[in-house]
N, C-alpha and C positions, 0 to 999 in steps of 0.2 A: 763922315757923311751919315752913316747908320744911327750914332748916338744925335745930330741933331733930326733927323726924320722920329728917332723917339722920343727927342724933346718935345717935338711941336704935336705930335698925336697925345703924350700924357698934358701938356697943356691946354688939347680940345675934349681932352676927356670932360663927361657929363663931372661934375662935384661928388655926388652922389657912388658915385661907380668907383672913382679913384676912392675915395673914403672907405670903402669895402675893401676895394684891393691891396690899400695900404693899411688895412687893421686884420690882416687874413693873419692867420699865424703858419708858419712855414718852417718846413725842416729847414735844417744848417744846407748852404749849397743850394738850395731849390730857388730860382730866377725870383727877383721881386714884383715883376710881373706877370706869374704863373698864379690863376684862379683856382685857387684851391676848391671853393665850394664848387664851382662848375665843371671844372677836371680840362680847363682850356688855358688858351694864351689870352693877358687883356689885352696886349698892345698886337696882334694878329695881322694885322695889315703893315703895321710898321716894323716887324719883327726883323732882327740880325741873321744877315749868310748864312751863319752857325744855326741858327734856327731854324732855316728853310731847310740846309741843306739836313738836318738833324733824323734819322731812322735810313740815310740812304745810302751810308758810307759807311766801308767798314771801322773805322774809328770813331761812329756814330749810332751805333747799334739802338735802336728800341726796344726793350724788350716784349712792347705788346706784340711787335710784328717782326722780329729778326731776318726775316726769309725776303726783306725787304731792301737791305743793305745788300752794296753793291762789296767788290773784294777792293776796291781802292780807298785810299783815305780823301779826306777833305783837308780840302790847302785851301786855306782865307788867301783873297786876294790883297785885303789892304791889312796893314799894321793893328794889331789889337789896341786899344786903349783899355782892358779894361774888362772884367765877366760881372752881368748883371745877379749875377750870385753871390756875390763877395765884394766889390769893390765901390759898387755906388748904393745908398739908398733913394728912399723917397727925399729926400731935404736935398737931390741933388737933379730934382725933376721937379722944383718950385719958380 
């Protein structure tokens, strides 16, 4: 359900916007939807569990704010398909 809620927000993306986002250069590991030049998320409203739940759990640490993480882990409720880090590119949000 997550991966098509991010399908249909990168396919109402402005042209313009995803073109930026998809020529940003990014470390190894770093989401392909992470705005490098603005220091945000593009897809923000459509964003994965893992991502909401992300600086609040102790197996999710932030380092800008650690004091923010709770002492429990985060348990996805549905089945991974998949980290937008590694496994999908943009040619798979066409």
């Amino acid at each position: 359900q997550e991966l098509k809620e991010i399908k249909r927000k990168v396919k109402a993306m402005p042209r313009k916007f995803r073109a930026d986002l998809e020529g940003q250069q990014r470390f190894p590991g770093t989401c392909i939807f992470y705005d490098v030049n603005n220091d945000r998320c593009g897809i923000h409203s459509a964003r994965p569990a893992v991502c909401r739940a992300f600086g609040y759990f102790g197996n999710l640490v932030c380092f800008r704010s650690p004091q923010t993480a709770s002492k429990e882990d985060f348990v996805p409720q549905a089945a991974r398909v998949g980290m937008l880090s590694q496994d999908f590119t943009w040619k798979d949000f066409s």
